[in-house]
C-alpha positions as CSV (number, residue, x, y, z in Angstrom):
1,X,77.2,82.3,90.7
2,X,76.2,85.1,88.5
3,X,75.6,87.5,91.8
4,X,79.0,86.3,93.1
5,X,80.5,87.5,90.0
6,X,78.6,90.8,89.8
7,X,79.4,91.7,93.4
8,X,83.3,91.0,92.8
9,X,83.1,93.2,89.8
10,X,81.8,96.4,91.3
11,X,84.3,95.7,94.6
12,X,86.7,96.3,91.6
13,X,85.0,99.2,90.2
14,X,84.9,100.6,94.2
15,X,88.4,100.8,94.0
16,X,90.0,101.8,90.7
17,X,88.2,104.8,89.6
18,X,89.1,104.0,85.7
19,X,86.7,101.6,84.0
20,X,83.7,103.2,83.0
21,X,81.4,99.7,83.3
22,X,81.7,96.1,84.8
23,X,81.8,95.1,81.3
24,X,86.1,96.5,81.1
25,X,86.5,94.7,84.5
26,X,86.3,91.7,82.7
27,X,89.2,92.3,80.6
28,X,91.8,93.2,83.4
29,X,94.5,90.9,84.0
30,X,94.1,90.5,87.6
31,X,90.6,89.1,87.1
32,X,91.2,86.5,85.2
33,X,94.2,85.7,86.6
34,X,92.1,85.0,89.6
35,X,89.8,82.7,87.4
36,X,92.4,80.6,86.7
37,X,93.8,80.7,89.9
38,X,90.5,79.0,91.2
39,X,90.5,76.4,89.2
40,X,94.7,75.7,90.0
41,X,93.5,75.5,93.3
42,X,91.0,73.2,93.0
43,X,93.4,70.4,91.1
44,X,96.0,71.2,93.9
45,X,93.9,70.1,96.3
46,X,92.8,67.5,94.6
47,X,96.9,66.9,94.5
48,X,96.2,66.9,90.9
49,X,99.7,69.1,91.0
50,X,100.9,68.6,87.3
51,X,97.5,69.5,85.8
52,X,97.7,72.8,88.6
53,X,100.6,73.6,87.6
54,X,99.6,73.3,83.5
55,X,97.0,75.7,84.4
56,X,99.0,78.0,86.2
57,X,101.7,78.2,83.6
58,X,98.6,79.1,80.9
59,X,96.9,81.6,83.2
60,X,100.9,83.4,83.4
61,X,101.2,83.4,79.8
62,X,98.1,85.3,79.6
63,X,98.4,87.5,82.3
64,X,101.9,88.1,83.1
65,X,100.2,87.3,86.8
66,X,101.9,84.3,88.4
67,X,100.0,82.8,91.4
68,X,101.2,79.3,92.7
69,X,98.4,76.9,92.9
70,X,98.5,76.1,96.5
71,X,98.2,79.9,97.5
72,X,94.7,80.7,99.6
73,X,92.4,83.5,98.6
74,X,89.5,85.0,100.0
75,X,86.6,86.9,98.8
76,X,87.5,89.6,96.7
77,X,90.9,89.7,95.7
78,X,92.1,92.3,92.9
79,X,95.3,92.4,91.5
80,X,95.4,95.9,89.5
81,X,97.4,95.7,86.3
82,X,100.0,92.5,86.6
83,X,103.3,91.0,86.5
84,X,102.9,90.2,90.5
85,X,104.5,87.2,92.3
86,X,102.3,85.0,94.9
87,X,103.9,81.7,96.3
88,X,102.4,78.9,97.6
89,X,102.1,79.0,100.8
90,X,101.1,82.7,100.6
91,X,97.7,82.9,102.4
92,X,95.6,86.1,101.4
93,X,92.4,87.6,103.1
94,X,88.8,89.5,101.9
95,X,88.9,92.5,100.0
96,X,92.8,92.3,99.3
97,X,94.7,95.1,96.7
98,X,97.5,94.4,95.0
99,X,99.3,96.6,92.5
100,X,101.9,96.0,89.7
101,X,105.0,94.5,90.4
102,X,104.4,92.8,93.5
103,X,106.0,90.1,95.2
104,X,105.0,87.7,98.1
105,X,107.8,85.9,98.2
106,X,109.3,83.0,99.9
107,X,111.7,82.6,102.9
108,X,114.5,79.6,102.0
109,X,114.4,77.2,104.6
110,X,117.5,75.9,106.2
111,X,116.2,72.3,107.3
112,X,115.3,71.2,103.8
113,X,111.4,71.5,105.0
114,X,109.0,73.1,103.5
115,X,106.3,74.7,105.4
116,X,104.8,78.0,105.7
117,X,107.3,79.9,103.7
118,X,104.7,82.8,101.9
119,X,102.6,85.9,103.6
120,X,100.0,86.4,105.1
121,X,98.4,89.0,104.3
122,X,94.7,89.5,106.2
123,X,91.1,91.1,105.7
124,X,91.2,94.8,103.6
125,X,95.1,94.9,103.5
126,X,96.9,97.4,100.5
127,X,100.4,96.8,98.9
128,X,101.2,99.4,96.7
129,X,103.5,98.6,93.3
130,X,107.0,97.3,93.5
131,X,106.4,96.6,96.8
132,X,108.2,93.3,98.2
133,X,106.9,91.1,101.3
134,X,109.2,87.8,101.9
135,X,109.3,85.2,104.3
136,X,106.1,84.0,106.7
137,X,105.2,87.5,107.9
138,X,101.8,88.4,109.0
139,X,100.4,91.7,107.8
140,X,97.2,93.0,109.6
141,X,94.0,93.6,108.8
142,X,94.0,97.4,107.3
143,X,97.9,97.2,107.2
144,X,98.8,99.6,104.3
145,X,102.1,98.6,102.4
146,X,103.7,101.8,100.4
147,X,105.0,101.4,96.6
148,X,108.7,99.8,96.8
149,X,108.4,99.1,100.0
150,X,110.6,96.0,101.7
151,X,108.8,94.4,104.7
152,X,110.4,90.9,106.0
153,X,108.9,91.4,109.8
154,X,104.9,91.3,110.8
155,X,103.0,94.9,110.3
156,X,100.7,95.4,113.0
157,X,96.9,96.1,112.2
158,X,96.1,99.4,110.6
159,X,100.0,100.0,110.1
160,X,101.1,102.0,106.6
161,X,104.8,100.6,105.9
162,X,107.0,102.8,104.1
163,X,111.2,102.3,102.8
164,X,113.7,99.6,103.0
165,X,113.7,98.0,105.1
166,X,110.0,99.1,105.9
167,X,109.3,100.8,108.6
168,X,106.0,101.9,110.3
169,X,104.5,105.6,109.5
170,X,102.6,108.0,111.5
171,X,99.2,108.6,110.3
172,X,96.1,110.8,111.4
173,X,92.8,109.1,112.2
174,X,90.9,110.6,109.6
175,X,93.3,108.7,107.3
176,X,93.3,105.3,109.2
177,X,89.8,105.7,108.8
178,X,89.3,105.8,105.1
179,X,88.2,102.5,103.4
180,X,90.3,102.4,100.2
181,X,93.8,103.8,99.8
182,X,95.4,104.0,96.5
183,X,98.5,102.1,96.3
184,X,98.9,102.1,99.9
185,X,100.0,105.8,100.3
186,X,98.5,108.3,101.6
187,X,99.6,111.4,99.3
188,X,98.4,114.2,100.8
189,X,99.7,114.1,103.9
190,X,103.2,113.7,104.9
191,X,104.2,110.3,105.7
192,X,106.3,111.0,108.2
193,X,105.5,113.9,110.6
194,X,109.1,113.5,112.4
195,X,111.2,113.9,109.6
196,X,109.4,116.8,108.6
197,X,109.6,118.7,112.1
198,X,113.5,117.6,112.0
199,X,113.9,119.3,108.5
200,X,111.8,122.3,109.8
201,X,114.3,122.4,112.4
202,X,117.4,122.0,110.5
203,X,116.2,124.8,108.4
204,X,115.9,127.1,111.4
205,X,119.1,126.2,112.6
206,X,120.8,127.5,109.1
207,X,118.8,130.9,109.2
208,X,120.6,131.6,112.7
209,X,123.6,130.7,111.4
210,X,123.5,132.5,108.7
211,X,122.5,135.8,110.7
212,X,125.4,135.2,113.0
213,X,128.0,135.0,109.8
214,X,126.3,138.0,108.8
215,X,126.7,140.0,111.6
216,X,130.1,138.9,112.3
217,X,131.1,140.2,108.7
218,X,129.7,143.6,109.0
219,X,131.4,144.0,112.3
220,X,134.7,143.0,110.7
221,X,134.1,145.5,107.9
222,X,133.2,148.1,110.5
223,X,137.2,149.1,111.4
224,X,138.1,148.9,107.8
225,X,135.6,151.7,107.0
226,X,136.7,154.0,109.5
227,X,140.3,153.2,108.3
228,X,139.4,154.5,104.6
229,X,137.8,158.1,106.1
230,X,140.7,160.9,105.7
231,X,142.7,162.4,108.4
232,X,141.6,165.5,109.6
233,X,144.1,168.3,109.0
234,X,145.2,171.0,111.9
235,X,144.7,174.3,111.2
């Protein structure tokens, strides 16, 4: 137990750079939000759903973090600062990040049944804050999910999803290959090569233009110039 707890703290520590010890991982939100979560679960299953629920409302009071009892979770989840949205049919992976004011919301079924209404989200997957992901999409193992971001369709594996509605970005392999991304973005490159080159281009297109006007005004003003210059008297 105690190792268990030990190796989930320093996955934290891996990826937020600010607490200086395991010791202030113990007081984020997210982790004990997750505590309580286990033991929700637990009396869910046990279909021991108004005692879940009593300790789901208690862990939301303290955390501003509300996870529905029947949501799954793997190894490793953290949920940096709070106020985040999981529902119960959400099903979550290993080494998941979630940032503030996330949702994983639900799909409203039109035949009055339930069933899988939540995310998926799978193994090492990033949603960056404000980010919103409804309905029973899948996203992949890797997938990166950009702050604010929309998605209500499945993001392929290793996909970073950017805008509303979300929409896949290009990204360089060195990038793809890093382990941790913070809040899904990566910042220092651009996030999408192809709006760049069509900006670069627009740009280009203006300079030309502008030449042209230019040139097109000094040879207007070239006849007006020789119109000004004095008549040359006869002797």
């Amino acid at each position: 137990m105690m190792g268990n707890l030990i190796r989930y703290l320093d996955s934290v520590v891996a990826r937020d750079p600010a607490p200086r010890s395991r010791w202030e991982v113990l007081l984020y939100p997210g982790v004990w939000a997750l505590f309580w979560h286990r033991i929700a679960h637990a009396l869910f299953n046990a279909r021991l759903f108004f005692l879940a629920r009593a300790v789901n409302h208690f862990s939301r009071f303290l955390t501003s973090i509300d996870i529905h009892p029947g949501a799954t979770i793997g190894k490793d989840f953290f949920i940096d600062h709070g106020f985040t949205v999981i529902g119960e049919t959400a099903h979550i992976g290993d080494n998941v990040t979630i940032y503030q004011c996330v949702t994983l919301g639900g799909s409203n079924p039109t035949n009055g049944v339930g069933g899988k209404r939540h995310p998926t989200l799978e193994d090492n997957v990033i949603v960056g804050s404000g980010a919103q992901i409804i309905g029973p999409v899948t996203v992949g193992k890797r997938a990166r999910v950009g702050a604010s971001a929309v998605v209500t369709e499945d993001v392929p594996e290793g996909a970073t999803m950017i805008g509303v509605k979300a929409r896949s970005t290009l990204m360089k392999a060195e990038t793809y290959a890093k382990e941790f991304m913070p809040y899904g973005t990566p910042c220092k490159e651009p996030c999408e090569p192809v709006g760049n080159q069509r900006v670069d281009d627009l740009e280009d297109q203006v300079a030309a233009l502008r030449e042209q006007v230019e040139a097109l005004l000094a040879a207007q003003a070239e006849p007006e110039r020789e119109a000004d210059k004095p008549a040359c008297k006869g002797v």
